[in-house]
ROMAR-408429 format. One record per residue: residue in three letters; x, z, y of N, C-alpha, C in turn. Coordinates in Angstrom, 2 decimals. Atoms other than C-alpha are relative to their C-alpha. Last residue first. Example, Ala and Ser with C-alpha at 12.3 -4.5 7.8 and 13.67 -1.06 7.14 Angstrom:
BEGIN
+--------+---------+---------+---------+---------+---------+---------+---------+---------+---------+
: lumvex :    n_px :    n_pz :    n_py :   ca_px :   ca_pz :   ca_py :    c_px :    c_pz :    c_py :
+--------+---------+---------+---------+---------+---------+---------+---------+---------+---------+
:    SER :   -0.82 :   -0.06 :   -1.19 :   13.67 :    7.14 :   -1.06 :   -0.77 :    0.73 :    1.09 :
:    ALA :    0.89 :    0.00 :   -1.19 :   12.30 :    7.80 :   -4.50 :    0.90 :    0.00 :    1.20 :
+--------+---------+---------+---------+---------+---------+---------+---------+---------+---------+
//
This chain:
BEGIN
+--------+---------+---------+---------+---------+---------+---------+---------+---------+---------+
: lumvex :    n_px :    n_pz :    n_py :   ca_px :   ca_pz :   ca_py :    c_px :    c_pz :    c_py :
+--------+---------+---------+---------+---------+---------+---------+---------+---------+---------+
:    UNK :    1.22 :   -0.03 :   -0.46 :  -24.03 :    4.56 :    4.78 :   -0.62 :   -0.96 :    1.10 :
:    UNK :    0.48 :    0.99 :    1.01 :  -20.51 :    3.95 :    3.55 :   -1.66 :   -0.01 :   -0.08 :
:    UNK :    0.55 :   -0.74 :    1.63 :  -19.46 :    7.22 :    5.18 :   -0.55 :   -0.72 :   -0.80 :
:    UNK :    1.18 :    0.72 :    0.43 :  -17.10 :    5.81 :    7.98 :   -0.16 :    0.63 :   -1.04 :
:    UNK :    0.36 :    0.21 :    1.77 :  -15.86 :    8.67 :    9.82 :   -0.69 :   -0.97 :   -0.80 :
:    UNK :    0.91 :    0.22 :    0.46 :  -14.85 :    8.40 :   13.75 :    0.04 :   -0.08 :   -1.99 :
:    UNK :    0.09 :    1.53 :    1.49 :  -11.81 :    9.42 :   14.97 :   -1.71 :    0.42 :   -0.34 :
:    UNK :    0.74 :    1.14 :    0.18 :  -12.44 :   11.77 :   18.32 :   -0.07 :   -1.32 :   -1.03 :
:    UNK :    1.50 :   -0.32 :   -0.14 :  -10.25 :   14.37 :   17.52 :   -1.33 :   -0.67 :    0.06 :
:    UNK :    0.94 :    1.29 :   -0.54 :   -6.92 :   11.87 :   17.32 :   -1.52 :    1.04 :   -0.64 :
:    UNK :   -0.80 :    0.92 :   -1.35 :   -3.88 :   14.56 :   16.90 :   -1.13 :   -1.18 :    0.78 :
:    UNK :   -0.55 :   -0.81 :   -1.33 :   -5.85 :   17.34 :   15.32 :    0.96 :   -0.73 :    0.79 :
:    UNK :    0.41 :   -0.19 :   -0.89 :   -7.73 :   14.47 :   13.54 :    0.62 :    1.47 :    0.87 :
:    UNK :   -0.03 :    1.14 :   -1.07 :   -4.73 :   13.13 :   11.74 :   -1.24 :    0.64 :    0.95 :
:    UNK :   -1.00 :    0.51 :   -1.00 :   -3.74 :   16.20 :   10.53 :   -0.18 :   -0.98 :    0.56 :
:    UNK :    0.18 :   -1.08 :   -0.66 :   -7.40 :   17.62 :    8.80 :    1.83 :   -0.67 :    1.25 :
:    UNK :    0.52 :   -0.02 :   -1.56 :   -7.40 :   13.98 :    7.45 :   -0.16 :    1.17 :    0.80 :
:    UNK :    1.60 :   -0.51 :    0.31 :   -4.62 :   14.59 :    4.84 :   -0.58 :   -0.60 :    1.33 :
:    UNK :   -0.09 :   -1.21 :   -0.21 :   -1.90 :   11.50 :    5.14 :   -1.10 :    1.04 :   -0.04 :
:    UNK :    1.25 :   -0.93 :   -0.12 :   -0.95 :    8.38 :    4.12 :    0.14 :    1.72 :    0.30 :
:    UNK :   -1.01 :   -1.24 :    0.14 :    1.87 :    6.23 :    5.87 :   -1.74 :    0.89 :   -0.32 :
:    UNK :    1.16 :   -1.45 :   -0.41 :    0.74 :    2.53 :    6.58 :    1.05 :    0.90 :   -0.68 :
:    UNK :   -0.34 :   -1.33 :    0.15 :    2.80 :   -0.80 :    6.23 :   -0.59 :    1.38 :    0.54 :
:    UNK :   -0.96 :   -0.52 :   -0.88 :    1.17 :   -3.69 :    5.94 :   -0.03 :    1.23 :   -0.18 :
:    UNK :    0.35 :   -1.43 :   -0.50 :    0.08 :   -5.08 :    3.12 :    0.98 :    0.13 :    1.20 :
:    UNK :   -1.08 :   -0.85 :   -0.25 :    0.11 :   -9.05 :    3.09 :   -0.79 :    1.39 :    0.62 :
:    UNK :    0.21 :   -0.45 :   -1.25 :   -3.13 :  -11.31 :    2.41 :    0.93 :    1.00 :   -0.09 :
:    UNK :   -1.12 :   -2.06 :   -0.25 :   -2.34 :  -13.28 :   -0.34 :   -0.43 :    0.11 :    1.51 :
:    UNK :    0.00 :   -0.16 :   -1.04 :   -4.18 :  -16.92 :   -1.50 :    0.55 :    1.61 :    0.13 :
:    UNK :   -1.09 :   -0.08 :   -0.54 :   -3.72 :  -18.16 :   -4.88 :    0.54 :    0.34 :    1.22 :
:    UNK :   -0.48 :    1.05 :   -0.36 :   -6.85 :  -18.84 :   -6.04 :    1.02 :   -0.04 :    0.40 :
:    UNK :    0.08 :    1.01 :    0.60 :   -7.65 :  -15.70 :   -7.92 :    0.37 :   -1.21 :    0.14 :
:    UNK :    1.81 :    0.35 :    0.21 :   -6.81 :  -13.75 :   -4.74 :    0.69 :   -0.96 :   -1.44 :
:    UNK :    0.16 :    1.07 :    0.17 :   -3.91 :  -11.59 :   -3.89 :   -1.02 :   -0.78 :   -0.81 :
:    UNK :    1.60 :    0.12 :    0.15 :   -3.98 :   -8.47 :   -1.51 :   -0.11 :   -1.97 :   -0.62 :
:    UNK :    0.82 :    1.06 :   -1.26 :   -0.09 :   -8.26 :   -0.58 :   -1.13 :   -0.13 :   -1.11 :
:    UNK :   -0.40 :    0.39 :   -0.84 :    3.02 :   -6.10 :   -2.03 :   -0.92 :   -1.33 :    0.85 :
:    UNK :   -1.46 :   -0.95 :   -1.05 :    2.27 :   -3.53 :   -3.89 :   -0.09 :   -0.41 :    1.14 :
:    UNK :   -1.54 :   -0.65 :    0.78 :   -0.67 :   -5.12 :   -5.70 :    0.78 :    0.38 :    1.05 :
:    UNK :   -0.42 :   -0.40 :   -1.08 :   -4.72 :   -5.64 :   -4.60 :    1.73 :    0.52 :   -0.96 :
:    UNK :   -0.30 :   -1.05 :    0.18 :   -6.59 :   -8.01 :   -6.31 :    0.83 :    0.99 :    0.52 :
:    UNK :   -0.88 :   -0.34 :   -0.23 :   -8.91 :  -10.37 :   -5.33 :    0.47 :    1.32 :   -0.49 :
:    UNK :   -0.76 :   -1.80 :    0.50 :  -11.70 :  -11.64 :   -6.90 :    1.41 :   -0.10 :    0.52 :
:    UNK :   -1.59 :   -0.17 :    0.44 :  -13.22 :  -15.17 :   -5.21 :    0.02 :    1.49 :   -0.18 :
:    UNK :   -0.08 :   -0.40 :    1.06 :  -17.20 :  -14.82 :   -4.90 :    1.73 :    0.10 :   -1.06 :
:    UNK :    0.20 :    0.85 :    0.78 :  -17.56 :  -16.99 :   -1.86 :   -0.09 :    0.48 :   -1.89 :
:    UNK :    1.25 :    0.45 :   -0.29 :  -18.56 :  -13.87 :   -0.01 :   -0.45 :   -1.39 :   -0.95 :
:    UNK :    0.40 :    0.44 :   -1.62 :  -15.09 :  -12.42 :   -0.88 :   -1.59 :   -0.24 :   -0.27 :
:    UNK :    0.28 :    1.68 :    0.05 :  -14.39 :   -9.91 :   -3.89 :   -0.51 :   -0.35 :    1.16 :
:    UNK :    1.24 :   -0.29 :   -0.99 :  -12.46 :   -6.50 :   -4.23 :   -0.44 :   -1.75 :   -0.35 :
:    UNK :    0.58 :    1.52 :    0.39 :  -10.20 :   -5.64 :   -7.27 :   -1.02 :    0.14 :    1.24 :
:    UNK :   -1.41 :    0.35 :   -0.54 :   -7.92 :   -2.54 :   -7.83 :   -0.54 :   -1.28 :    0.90 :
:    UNK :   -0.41 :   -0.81 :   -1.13 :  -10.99 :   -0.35 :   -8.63 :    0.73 :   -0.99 :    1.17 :
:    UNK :   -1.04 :   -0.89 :    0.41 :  -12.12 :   -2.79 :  -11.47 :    0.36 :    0.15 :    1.72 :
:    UNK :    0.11 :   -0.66 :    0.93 :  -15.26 :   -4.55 :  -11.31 :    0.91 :    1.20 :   -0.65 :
:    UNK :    0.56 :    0.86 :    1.00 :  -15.49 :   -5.50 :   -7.59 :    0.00 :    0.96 :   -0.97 :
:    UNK :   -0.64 :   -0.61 :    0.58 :  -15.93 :   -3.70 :   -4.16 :   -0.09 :   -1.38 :   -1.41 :
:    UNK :    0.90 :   -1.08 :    1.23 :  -17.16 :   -6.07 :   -2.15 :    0.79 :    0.21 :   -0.68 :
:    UNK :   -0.79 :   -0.68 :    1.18 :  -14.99 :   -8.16 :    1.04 :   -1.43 :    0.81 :   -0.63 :
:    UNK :    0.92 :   -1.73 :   -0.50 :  -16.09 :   -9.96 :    4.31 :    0.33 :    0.19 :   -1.60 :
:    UNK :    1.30 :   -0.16 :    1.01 :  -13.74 :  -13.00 :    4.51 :   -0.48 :    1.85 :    0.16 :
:    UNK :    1.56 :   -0.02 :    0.02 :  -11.87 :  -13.59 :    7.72 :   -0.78 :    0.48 :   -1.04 :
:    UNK :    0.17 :    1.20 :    0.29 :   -8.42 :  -11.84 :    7.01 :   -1.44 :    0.01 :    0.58 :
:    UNK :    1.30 :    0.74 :    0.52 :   -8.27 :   -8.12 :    6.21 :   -0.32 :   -1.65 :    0.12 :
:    UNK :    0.47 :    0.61 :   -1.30 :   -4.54 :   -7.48 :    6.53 :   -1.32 :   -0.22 :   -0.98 :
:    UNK :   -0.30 :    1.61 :    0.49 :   -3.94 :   -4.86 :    3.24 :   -0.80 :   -0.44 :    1.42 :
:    UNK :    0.27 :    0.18 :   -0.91 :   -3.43 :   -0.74 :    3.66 :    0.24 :   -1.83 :   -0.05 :
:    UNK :   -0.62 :    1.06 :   -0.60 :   -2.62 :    0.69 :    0.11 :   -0.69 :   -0.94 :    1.32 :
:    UNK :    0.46 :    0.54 :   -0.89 :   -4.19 :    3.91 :   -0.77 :    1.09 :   -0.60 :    0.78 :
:    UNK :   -0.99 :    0.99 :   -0.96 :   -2.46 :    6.02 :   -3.65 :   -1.09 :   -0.95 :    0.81 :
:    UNK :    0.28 :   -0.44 :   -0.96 :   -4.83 :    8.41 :   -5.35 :    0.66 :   -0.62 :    1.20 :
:    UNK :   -1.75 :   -0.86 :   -0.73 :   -2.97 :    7.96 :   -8.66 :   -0.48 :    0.45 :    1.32 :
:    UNK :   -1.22 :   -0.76 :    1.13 :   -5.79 :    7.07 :  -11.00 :    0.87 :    0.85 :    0.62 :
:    UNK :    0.18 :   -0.67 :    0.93 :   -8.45 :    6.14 :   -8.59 :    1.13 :    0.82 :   -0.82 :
:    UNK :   -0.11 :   -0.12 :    1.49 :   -6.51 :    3.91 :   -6.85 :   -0.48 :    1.65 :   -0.32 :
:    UNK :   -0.40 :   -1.11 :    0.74 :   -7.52 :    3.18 :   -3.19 :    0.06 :   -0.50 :   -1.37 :
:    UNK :    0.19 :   -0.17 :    1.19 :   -7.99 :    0.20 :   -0.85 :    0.59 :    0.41 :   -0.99 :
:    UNK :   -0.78 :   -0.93 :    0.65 :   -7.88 :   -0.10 :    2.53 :   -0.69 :    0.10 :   -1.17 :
:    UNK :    0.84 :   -0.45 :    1.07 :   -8.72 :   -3.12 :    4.70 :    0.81 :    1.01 :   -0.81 :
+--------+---------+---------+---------+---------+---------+---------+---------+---------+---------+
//
């Protein structure tokens, strides 16, 4: 799962886990199905209850460079 900051433009790369995820009230913040808020910090995607899902390590970059190496990526447009 990836999830951006507004402010700084930074996009941190977090294991998704089973739950299915919604944006929440603040940027940083997604929520499960049961309605737990998670939040997303440096170092692992951690929930109200105490549960963490670890970032792994990504490397951002524009998308005009990643598709002249992978042409065929697909775009999700949230549609």
């Amino acid at each position: 799962m990836l999830i951006g900051s507004p402010e700084t433009g930074v996009v941190g790369a977090y294991e998704r886990g089973s739950p299915e995820f919604v944006q929440g009230e603040n940027p940083r913040e997604v929520v499960d199905e049961l309605g737990v808020i998670s939040t997303a910090r440096d170092e692992a995607l951690v929930s109200d209850d105490g549960c963490s899902l670890p970032r792994i390590p990504a490397r951002e970059l524009f998308f005009f460079a990643w598709a002249a190496f992978f042409p065929g990526t697909d775009v999700y447009t949230g549609e």
